[in-house]
C-alpha positions as CSV (number, residue, x, y, z in Angstrom):
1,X,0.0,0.0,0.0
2,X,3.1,2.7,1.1
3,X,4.5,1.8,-3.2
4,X,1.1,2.5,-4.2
5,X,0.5,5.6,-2.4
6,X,3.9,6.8,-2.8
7,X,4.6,5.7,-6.5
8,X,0.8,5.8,-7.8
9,X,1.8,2.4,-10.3
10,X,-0.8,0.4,-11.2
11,X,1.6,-2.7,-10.7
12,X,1.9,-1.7,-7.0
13,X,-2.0,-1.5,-6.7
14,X,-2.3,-5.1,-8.1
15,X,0.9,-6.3,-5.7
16,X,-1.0,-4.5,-3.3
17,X,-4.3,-6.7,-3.6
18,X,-2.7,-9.8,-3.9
19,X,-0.8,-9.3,-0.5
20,X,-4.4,-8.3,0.9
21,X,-6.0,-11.5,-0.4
22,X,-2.9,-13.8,1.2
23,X,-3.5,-12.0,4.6
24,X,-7.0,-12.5,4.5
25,X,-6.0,-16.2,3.6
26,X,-3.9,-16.5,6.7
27,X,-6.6,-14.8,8.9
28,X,-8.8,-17.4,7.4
29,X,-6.3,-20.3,8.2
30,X,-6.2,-19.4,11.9
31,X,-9.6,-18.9,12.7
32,X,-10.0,-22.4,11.0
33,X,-7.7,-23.8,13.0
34,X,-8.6,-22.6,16.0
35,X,-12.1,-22.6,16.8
36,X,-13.9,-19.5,18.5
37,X,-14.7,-21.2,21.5
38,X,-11.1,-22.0,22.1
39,X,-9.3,-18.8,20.5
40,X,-6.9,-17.3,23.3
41,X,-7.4,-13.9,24.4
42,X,-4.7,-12.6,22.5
43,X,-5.1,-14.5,18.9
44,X,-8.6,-12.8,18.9
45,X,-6.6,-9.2,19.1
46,X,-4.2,-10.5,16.7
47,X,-7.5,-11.0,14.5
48,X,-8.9,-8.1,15.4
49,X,-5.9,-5.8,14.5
50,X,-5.5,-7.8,11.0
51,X,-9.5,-6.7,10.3
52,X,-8.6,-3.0,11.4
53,X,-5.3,-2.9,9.1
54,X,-7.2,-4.5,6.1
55,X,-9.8,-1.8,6.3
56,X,-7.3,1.0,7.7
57,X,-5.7,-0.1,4.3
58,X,-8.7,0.4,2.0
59,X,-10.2,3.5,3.3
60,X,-6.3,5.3,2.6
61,X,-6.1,4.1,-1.2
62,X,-9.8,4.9,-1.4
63,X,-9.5,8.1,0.3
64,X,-6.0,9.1,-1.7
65,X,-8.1,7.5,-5.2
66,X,-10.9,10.4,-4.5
67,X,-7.9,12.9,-3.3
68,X,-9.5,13.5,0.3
69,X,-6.0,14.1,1.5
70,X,-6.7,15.0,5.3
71,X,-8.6,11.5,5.4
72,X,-5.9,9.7,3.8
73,X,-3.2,10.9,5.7
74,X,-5.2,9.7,9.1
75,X,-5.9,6.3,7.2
76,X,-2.2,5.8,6.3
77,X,-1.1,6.7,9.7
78,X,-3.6,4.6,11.3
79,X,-2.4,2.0,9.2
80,X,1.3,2.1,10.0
81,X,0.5,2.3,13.6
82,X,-1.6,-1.0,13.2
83,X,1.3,-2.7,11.7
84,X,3.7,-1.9,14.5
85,X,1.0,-3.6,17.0
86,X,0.5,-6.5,14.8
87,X,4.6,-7.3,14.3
88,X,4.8,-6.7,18.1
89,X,1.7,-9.0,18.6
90,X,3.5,-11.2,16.3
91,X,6.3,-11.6,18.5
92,X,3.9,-11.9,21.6
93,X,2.7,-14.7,19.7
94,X,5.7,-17.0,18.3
95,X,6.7,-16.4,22.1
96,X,4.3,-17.8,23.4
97,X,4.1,-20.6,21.1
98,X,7.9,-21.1,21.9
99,X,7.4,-20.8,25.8
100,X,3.8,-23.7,25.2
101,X,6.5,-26.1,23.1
102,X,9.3,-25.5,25.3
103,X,6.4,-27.1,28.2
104,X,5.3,-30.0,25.6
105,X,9.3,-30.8,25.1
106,X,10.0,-30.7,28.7
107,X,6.6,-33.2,29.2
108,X,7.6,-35.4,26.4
109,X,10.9,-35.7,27.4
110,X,10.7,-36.0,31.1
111,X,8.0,-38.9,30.1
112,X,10.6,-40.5,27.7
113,X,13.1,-40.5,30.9
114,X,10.4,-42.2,33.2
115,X,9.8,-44.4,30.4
116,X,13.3,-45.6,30.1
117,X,13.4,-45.5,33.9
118,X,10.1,-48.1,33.8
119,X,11.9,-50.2,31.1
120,X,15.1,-50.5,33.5
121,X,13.7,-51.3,36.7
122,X,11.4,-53.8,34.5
123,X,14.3,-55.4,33.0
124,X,16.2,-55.8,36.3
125,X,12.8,-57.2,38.2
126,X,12.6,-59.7,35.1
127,X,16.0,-60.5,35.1
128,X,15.5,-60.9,38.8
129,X,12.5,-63.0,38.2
130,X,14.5,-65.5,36.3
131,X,17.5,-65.8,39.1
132,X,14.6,-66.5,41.5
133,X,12.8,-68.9,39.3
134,X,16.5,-70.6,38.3
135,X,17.2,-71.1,41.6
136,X,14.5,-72.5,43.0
137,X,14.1,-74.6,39.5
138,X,17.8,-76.1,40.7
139,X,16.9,-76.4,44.1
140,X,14.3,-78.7,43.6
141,X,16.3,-81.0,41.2
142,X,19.5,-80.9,43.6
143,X,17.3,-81.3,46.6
144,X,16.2,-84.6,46.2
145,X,19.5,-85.5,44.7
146,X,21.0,-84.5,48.0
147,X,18.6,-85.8,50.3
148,X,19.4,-89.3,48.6
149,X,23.2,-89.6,49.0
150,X,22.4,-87.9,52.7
151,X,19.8,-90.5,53.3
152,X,22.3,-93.3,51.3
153,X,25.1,-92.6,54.0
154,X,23.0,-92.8,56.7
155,X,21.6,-96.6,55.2
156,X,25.5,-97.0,54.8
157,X,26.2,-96.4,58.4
158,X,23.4,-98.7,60.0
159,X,21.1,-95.6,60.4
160,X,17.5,-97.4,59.2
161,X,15.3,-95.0,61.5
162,X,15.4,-91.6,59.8
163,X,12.7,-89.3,58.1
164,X,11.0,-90.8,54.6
165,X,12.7,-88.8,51.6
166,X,10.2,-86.5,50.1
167,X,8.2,-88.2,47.0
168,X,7.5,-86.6,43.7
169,X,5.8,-88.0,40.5
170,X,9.0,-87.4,38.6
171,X,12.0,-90.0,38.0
172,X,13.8,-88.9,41.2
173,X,10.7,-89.2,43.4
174,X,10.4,-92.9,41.9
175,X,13.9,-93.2,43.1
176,X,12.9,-91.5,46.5
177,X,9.7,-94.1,47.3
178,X,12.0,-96.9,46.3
179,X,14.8,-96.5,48.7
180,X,11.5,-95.6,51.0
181,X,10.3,-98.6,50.7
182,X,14.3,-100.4,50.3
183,X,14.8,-98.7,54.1
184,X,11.2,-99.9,55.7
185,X,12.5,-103.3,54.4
186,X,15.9,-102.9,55.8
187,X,14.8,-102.0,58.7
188,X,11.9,-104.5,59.3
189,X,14.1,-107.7,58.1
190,X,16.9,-106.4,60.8
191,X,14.2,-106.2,63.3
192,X,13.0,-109.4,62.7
193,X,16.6,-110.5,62.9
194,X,17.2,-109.0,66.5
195,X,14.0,-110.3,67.9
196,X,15.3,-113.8,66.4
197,X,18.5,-113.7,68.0
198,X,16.9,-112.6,71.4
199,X,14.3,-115.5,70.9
200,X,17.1,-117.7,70.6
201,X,18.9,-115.9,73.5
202,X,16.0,-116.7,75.5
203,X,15.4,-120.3,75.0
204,X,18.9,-121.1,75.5
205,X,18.2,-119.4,79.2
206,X,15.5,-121.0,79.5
207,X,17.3,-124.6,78.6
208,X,20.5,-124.0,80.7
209,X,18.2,-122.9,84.1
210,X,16.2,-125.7,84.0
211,X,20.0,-127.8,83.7
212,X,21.4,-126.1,86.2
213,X,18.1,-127.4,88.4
214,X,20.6,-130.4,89.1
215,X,24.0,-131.5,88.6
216,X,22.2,-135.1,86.3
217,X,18.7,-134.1,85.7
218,X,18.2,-137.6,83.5
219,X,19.8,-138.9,86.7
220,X,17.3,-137.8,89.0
221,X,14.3,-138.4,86.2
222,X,15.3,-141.9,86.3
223,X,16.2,-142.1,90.1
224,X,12.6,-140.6,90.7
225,X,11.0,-143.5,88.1
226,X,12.5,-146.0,90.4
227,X,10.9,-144.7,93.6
228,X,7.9,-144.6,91.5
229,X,7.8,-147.9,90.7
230,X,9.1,-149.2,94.5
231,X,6.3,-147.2,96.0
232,X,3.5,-148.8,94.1
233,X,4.7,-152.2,94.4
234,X,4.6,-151.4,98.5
235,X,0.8,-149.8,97.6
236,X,1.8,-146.2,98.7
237,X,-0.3,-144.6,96.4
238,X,-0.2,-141.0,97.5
239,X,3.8,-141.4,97.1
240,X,3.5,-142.4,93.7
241,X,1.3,-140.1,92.2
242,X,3.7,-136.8,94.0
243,X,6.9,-138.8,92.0
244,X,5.1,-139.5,89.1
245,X,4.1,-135.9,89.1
246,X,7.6,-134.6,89.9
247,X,8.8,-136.6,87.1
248,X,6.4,-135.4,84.1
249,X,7.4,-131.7,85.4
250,X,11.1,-133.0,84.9
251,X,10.5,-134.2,81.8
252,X,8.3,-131.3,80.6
253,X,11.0,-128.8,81.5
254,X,13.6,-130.9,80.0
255,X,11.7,-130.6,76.5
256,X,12.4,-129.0,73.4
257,X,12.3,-125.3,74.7
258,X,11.8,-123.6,71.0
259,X,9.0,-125.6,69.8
260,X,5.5,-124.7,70.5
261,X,2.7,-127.1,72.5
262,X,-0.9,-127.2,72.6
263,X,-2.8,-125.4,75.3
264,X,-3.6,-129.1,75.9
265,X,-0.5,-129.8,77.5
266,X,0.4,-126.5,79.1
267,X,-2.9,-127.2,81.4
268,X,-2.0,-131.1,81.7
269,X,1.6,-130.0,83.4
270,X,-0.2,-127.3,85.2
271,X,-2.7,-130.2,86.9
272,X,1.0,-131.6,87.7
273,X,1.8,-128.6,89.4
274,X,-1.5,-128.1,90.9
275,X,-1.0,-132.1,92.3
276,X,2.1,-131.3,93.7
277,X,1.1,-127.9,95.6
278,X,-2.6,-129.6,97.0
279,X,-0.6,-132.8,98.3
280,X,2.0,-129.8,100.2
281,X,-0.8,-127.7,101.2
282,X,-3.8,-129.4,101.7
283,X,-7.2,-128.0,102.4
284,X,-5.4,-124.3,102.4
285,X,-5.6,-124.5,98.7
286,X,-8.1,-125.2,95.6
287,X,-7.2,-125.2,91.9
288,X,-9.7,-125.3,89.0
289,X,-9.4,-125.2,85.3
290,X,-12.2,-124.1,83.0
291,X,-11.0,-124.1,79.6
292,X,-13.1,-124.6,76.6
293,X,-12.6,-127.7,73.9
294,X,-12.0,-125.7,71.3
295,X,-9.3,-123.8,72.5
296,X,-7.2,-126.8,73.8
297,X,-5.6,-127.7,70.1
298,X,-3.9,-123.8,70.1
299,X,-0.4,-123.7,69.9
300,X,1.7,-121.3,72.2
301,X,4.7,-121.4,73.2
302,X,6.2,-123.9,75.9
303,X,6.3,-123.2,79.8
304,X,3.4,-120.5,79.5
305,X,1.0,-121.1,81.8
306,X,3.0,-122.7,84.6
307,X,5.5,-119.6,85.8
308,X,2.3,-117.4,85.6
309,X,0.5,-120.1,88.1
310,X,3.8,-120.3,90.2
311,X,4.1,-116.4,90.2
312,X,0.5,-116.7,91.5
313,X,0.9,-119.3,94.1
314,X,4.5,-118.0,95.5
315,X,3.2,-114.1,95.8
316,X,-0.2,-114.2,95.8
317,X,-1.3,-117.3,98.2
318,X,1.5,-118.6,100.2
319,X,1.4,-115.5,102.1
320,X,-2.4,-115.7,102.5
321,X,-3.6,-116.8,105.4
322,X,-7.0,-117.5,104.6
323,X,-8.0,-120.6,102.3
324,X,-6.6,-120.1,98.8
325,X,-7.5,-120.5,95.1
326,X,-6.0,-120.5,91.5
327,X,-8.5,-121.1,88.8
328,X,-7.4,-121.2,85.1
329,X,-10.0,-120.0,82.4
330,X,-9.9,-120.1,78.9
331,X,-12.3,-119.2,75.8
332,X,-12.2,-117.9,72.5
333,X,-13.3,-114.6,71.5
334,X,-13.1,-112.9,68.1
335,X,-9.7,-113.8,66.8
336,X,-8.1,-114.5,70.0
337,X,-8.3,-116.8,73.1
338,X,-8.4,-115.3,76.5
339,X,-6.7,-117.1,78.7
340,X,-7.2,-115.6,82.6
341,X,-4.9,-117.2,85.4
342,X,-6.6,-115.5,88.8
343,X,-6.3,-115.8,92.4
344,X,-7.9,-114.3,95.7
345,X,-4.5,-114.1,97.5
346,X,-3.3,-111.2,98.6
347,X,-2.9,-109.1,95.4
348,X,-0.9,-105.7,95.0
349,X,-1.0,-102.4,94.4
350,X,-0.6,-100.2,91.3
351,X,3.0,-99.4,91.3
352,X,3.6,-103.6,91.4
353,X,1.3,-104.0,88.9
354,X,3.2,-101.5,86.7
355,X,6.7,-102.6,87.6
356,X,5.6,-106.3,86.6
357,X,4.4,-105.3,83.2
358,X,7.4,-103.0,82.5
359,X,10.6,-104.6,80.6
360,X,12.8,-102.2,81.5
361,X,12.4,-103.2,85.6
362,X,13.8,-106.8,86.2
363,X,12.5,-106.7,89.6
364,X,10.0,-109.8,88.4
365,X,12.6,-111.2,85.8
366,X,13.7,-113.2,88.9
367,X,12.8,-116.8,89.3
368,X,13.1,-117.3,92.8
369,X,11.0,-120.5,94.1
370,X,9.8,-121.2,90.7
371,X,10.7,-124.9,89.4
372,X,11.3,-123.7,86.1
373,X,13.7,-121.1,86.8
374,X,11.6,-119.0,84.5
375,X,10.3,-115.6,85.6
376,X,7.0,-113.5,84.6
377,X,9.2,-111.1,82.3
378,X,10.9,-114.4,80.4
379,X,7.4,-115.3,79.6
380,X,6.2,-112.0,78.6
381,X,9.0,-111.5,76.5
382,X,8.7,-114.9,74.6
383,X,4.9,-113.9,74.3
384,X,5.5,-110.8,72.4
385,X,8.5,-112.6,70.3
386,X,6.6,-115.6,69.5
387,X,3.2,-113.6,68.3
388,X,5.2,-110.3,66.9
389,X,3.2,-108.1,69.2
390,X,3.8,-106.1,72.6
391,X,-0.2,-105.9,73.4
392,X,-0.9,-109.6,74.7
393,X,-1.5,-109.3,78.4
394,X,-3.1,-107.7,81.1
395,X,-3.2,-107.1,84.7
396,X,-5.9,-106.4,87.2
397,X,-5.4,-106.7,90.8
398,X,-6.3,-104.5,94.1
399,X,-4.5,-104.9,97.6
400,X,-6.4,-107.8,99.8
401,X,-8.9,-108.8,97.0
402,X,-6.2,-110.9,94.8
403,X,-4.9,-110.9,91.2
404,X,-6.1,-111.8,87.7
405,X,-3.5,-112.1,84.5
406,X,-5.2,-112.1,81.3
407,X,-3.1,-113.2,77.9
408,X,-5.0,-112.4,74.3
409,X,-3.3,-114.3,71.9
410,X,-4.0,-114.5,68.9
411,X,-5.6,-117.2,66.8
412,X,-3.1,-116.8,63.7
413,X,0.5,-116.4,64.4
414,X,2.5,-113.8,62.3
């Protein structure tokens, strides 16, 4: 506009217009691009002072064209005043624009650190992650592998009795339940061993006590036969039925001690007994047996019922003072017989009772005054050896009102 107002070319006129068309262009661009609603305070001036200078701009060519010069020179210096605001308000603008990218590169780029911060403390939890899931992957395959060769030291040493080794589905927990299972078998079979030997042990006791009875005990047996045989032929009865007693005790104990007998002739040697003990005492004491048929075929081991009727009679009713009496009962019931030897001698109190139950107290392991040199604990001990089981007898018995043993053995031996 200055060129044409200063030059008065037609050329300028036209250059003139075609600048005023690309202004109004831009103007046009903006306010498209930023909708009214959302124009900031000072884009709408901006806007503003571009409409002012456009028609600032017209009225001073239209004015100069009709030569109203007073007109025209306030249009023109209107205008140039308007285009000093407008570059200023330029500035104010790409400013602010700077200063509003400057914020969005300061966002976008502290977001891009906290990114890269995420992505590193997520590569070092995952890398984490995998230590911790290597380990414990590796722990549970060398685990078992170490409890084995702990386990196979301990087999090694004679150590059967330690914890099971933990069992899995894989091929290391098939190797775990088999040495299981090797060691239970290990351990049972030496057991079974042990409680041989001590069987054994026992019954070579048993044999050499009832030797050591006296110094030719085939001697005597056949000594006592002959005094048998005189005594009948000079009709003493009574004297022949106490030796011919005496002797089937003799020979009884000087049986075959590890081979089991019938009940049958358990009680038949007990009658002995009971023969021998009447003909001593007298009137002062009774003896009954009440046994039932079907019981009398069971095997148990030998020299059973006699030390338990000894052990009766020697603490339980030769100190009693009143008349005496040992009875012998036998039945079956369920799987087992019952076998009860009782008396109604004096009896005894809890702490006995205990202490003649309990292996560990050889205050009853004693056989003093019993003809078979066998005490209470020999035969409770046999018991459990001979039926593999440690729950076979029972005791009942109160101070003054006598004593009752009861053996549950069972039908089928193991």
């Amino acid at each position: 506009m200055d060129a044409f107002l200063n030059r008065q070319l037609t050329s300028d006129l036209e250059q003139y217009t075609n600048s005023r068309e690309e202004l109004v262009t831009v103007k046009n661009l903006l306010m498209e691009r930023f909708e009214s609603d959302h124009i900031h305070f000072s884009l709408r001036n901006y806007l503003n002072m571009i409409d002012s200078l456009l028609e600032e701009c017209d009225q001073a060519i239209e004015a100069f064209l009709e030569d109203d010069l007073e007109v025209y020179s306030a249009k023109q210096k209107e205008a140039f005043m308007l285009v000093g605001f407008i570059q200023d308000q330029t500035l104010t603008l790409l400013n602010d624009d700077l200063s509003m990218f400057q914020t969005y590169y300061d966002a976008l780029n502290k977001r891009n650190n906290d990114m890269q911060y995420t992505l590193l403390f997520m590569s070092i939890a995952i890398f984490s992650l995998g230590l911790l899931i290597s380990y414990f992957f590796s722990h549970s395959m060398t685990k078992p592998i170490y409890e084995l060769t702990r386990t196979a030291r301990e087999v090694a040493i004679g150590k059967l009795d330690g914890p099971k080794l933990t069992e899995s589905n894989d091929e290391i927990g098939f190797l775990s339940q088999s040495f299981n299972k090797m060691r239970t078998d290990l351990s049972y079979f030496v057991k079974q061993i042990k409680e041989k030997s001590e069987q054994d042990k026992l019954l070579k006791e048993m044999e050499l006590k009832s030797l050591q009875s006296q110094i030719n005990p085939h001697f005597l047996f056949n000594t006592l036969n002959t005094i048998s045989k005189c005594a009948l032929l000079e009709g003493s009865d009574k004297v022949y039925k106490l030796i011919n007693s005496i002797s089937k005790l003799l020979r009884y104990n000087l049986g075959v001690m590890d081979k089991p007998v019938t009940l049958l002739e358990e009680i038949n040697v007990v009658k002995e007994y009971f023969y021998i003990q009447k003909t001593r005492f007298e009137e002062r004491v009774d003896f009954k047996v009440d046994v039932d048929d079907d019981c009398l075929l069971m095997k148990i081991p030998i020299l059973t019922l006699q030390p338990l009727v000894e052990n009766a009679f020697i603490h339980g009713i030769e100190p009693y003072e009143q008349r005496g009496l040992i009875e012998i009962e036998g039945y079956k019931e369920g799987e087992f017989i019952v076998l009860k030897i009782k008396d109604n001698g004096i009896g005894m109190d809890e702490q006995t009772s205990k202490s003649l139950l309990d292996q560990s107290n050889d205050r009853f392991s004693k056989s003093n005054g019993h003809s078979t040199g066998l005490g209470v604990k020999n035969v409770i001990r046999r018991l459990e050896l001979f039926y593999q089981s440690d729950d076979l007898i029972n005791l009942q018995s109160e101070v003054g009102k006598g004593t009752i043993i009861e053996l549950r053995l069972p039908l089928q031996v193991k």
